[in-house]
C-alpha positions as CSV (number, residue, x, y, z in Angstrom):
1,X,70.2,25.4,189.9
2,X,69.8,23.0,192.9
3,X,70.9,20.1,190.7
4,X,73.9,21.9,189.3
5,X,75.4,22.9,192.5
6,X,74.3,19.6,193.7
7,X,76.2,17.8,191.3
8,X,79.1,20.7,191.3
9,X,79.6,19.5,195.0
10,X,80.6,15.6,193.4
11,X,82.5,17.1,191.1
12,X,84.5,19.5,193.2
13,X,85.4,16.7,196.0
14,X,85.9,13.9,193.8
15,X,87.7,15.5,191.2
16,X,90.3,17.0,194.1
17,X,90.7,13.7,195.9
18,X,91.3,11.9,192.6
19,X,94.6,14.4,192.5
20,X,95.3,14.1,196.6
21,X,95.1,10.1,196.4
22,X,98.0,10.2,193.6
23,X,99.9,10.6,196.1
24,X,99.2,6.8,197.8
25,X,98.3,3.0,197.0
26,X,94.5,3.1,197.1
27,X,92.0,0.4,198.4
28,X,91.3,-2.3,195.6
29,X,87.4,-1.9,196.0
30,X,86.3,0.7,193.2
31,X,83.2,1.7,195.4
32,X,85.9,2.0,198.7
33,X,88.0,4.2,196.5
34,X,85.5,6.9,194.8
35,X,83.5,6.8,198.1
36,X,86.7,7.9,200.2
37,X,87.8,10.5,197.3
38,X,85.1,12.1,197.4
39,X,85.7,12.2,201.6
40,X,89.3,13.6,200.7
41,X,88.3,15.8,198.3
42,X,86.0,17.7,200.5
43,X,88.9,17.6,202.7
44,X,90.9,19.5,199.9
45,X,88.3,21.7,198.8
46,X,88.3,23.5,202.3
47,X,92.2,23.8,202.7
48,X,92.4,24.8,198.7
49,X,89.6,27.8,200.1
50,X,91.6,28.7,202.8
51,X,94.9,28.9,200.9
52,X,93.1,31.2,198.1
53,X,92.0,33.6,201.5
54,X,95.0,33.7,203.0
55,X,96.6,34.7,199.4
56,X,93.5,37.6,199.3
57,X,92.3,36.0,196.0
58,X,88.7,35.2,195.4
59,X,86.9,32.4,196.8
60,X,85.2,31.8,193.2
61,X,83.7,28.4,192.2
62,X,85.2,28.3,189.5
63,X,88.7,28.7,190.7
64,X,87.2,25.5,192.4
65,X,86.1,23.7,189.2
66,X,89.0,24.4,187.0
67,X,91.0,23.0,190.2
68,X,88.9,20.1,190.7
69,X,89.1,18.7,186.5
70,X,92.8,19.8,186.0
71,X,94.5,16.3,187.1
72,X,91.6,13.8,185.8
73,X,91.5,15.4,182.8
74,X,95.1,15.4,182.3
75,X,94.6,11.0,183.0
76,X,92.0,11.4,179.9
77,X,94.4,13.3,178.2
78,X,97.3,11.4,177.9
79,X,97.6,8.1,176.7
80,X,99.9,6.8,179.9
81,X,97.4,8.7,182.3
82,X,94.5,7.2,180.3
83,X,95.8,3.4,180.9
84,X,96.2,4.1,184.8
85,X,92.9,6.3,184.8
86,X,90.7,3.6,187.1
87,X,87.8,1.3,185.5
88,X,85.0,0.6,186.9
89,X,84.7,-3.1,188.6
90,X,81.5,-3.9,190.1
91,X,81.4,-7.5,190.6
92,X,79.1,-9.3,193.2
93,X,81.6,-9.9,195.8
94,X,81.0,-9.9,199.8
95,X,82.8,-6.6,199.8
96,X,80.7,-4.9,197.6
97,X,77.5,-6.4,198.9
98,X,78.2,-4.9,202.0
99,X,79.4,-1.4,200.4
100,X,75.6,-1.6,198.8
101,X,74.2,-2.0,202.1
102,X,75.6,0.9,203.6
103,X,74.8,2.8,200.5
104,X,71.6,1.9,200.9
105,X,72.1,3.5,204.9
106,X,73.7,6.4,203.0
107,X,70.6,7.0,201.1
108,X,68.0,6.2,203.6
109,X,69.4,8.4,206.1
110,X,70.3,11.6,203.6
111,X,66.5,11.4,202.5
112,X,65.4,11.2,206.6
113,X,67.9,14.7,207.2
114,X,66.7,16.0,204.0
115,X,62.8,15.6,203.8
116,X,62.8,16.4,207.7
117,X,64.7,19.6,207.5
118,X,62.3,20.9,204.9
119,X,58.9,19.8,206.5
120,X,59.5,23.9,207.7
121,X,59.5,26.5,205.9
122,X,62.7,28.2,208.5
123,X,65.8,27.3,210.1
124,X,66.0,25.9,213.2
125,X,68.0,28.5,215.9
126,X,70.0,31.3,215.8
127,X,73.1,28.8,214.5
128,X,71.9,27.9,210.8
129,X,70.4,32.2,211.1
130,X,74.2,33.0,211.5
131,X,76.0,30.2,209.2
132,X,73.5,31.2,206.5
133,X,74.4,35.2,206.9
134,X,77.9,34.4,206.3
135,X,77.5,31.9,203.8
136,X,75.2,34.4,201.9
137,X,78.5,37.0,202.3
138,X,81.1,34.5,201.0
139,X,79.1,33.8,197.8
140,X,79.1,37.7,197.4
141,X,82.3,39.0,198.9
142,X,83.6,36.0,198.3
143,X,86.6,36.3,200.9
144,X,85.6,34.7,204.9
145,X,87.8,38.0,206.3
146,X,85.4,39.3,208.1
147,X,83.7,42.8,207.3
148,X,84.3,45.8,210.1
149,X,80.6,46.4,209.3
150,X,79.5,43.1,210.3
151,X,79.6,40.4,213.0
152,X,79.6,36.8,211.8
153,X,79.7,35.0,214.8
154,X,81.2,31.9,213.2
155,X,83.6,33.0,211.1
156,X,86.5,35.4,212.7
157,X,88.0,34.0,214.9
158,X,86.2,30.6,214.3
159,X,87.2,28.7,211.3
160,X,85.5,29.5,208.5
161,X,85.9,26.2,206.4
162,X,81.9,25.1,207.2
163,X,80.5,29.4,206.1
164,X,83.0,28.9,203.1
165,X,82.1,25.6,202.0
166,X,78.3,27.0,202.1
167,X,79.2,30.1,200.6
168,X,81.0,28.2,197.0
169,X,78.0,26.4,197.1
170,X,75.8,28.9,197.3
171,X,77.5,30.6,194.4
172,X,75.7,28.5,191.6
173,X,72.3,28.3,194.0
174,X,69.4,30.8,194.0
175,X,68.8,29.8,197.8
176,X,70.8,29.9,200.5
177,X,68.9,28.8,202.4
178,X,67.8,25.0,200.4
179,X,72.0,25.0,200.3
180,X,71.9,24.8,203.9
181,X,69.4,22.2,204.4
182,X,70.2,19.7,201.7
183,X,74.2,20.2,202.1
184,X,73.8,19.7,206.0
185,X,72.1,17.0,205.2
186,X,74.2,15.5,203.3
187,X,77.3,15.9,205.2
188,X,75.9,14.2,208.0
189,X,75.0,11.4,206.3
190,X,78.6,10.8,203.8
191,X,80.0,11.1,207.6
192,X,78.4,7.8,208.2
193,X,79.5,6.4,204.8
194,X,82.8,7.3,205.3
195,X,82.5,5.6,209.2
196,X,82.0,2.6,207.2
197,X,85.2,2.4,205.4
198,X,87.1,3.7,208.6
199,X,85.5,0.9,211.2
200,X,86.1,-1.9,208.2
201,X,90.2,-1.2,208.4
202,X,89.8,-0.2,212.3
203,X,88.0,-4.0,213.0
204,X,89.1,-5.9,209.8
205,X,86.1,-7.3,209.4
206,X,83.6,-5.8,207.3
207,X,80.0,-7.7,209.3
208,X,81.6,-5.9,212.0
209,X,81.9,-2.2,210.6
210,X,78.3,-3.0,208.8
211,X,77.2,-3.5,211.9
212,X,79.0,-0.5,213.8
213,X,77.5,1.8,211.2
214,X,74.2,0.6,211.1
215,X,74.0,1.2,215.4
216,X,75.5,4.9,214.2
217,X,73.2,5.5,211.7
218,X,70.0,4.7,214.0
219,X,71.2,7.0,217.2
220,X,68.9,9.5,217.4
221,X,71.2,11.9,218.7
222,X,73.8,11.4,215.9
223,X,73.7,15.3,214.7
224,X,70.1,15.1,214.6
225,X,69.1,18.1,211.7
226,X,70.4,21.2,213.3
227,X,72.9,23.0,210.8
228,X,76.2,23.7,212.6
229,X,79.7,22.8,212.0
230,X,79.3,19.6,213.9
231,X,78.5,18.3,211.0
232,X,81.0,19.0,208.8
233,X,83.7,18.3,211.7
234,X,82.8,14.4,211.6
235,X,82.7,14.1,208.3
236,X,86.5,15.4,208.1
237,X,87.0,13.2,211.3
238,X,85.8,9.9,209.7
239,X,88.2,10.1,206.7
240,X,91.0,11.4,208.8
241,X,90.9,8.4,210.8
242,X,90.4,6.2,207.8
243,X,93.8,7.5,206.2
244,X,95.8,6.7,209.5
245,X,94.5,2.8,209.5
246,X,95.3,2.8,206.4
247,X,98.9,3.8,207.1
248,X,99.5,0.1,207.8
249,X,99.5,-0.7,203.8
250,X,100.7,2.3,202.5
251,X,103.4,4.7,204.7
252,X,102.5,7.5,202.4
253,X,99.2,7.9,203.6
């Protein structure tokens, strides 16, 4: 069950900012591109979770899913959409070399958050204690309006797009509370990938945004383990700073 909702997460985020990026002219690197819709699809996910709240429907995963496939399989389906459906391009070029290094970052520090948070057998602080109460409410209720019965302390009136996105998650999980470690975990460290793609069009010069994000990644203080929306916040910041630099190729971004 870990690996499904594991690899539910990819499909949710890239699958939603394969529809969002559409909309605009898209980097030329294929490893720039899938990295970043995955960035804008988590971006998606959240507002698509508040919309369905506000609308009193359920926050069900599968509303999520059949969201997430509708406009790539429609690409697949048709025979237009199937010619512009993008094709993978790996060659060894300096661009990509450098993509594979931060990967490589990517992958070291997810499995330094990851193995770290579960040397312990409980959460850190009364933080994850409360994120994973309300996450464990979502994936039951699931609705973030908060119960008269209960007190969530970061949900109402806090925004409840860090509980939610725990709370989908958790919906194809047994645990709660691996959801929470690994999916923290993983934030933080896509947060640095997508720093990488952000610093290479902030600098124009990708040695330079290597460089940046190695320093980021080796800060001890960057987010260290603890689970609170801090994490999810610079994830979101990251890619929202990315789509403004990249304003300067394509005005519809």
């Amino acid at each position: 069950m870990s690996l499904l909702t594991a690899a539910l997460f990819f499909v949710y985020t890239w699958g939603l900012g394969f529809a969002l990026t559409r909309l605009v002219k898209e980097s030329e690197s294929f490893l720039e591109r899938n990295a970043m819709r995955v960035g804008f699809g988590l971006s998606a996910f959240i507002v698509l979770g508040i919309i369905l709240n506000a609308l009193h429907m359920p926050i069900d995963y599968r509303i999520f899913l059949v969201a997430s496939v509708a406009v790539p399989l429609y690409y697949l389906a048709f025979k237009k959409g199937y010619r512009n459906f993008p094709r993978p391009s790996l060659k060894l070029t300096v661009s990509n070399l450098n993509v594979f290094a931060v990967l490589i970052v990517f992958l070291f520090s997810l499995f330094m958050y990851e193995s770290g948070a579960f040397r312990y057998p409980y959460l850190e602080d009364d933080d994850p204690w409360g994120h994973a109460s309300a996450a464990k409410y979502v994936s039951v209720e699931k609705t973030t309006y908060d119960s008269p019965y209960l007190n969530f302390q970061y949900m109402d009136p806090y925004p409840p797009g860090y509980d939610m996105t725990f709370g989908i998650l958790a919906q194809t999980s047994s645990s709660v509370y691996w959801v929470l470690k690994f999916f923290n975990a993983l934030l933080i460290s896509l947060s640095i990938l997508f720093f990488y793609f952000f610093a290479k069009e902030f600098t124009a010069s990708r040695g330079k945004a290597l460089f940046a994000t190695f320093v980021l990644a080796s800060v001890p203080a960057y987010l260290s383990h603890f689970i609170w929306a801090p994490a999810l916040a610079m994830a979101l910041f990251f890619q929202a700073m990315y789509a403004f630099e990249m304003v300067k190729r394509d005005r519809r971004w």
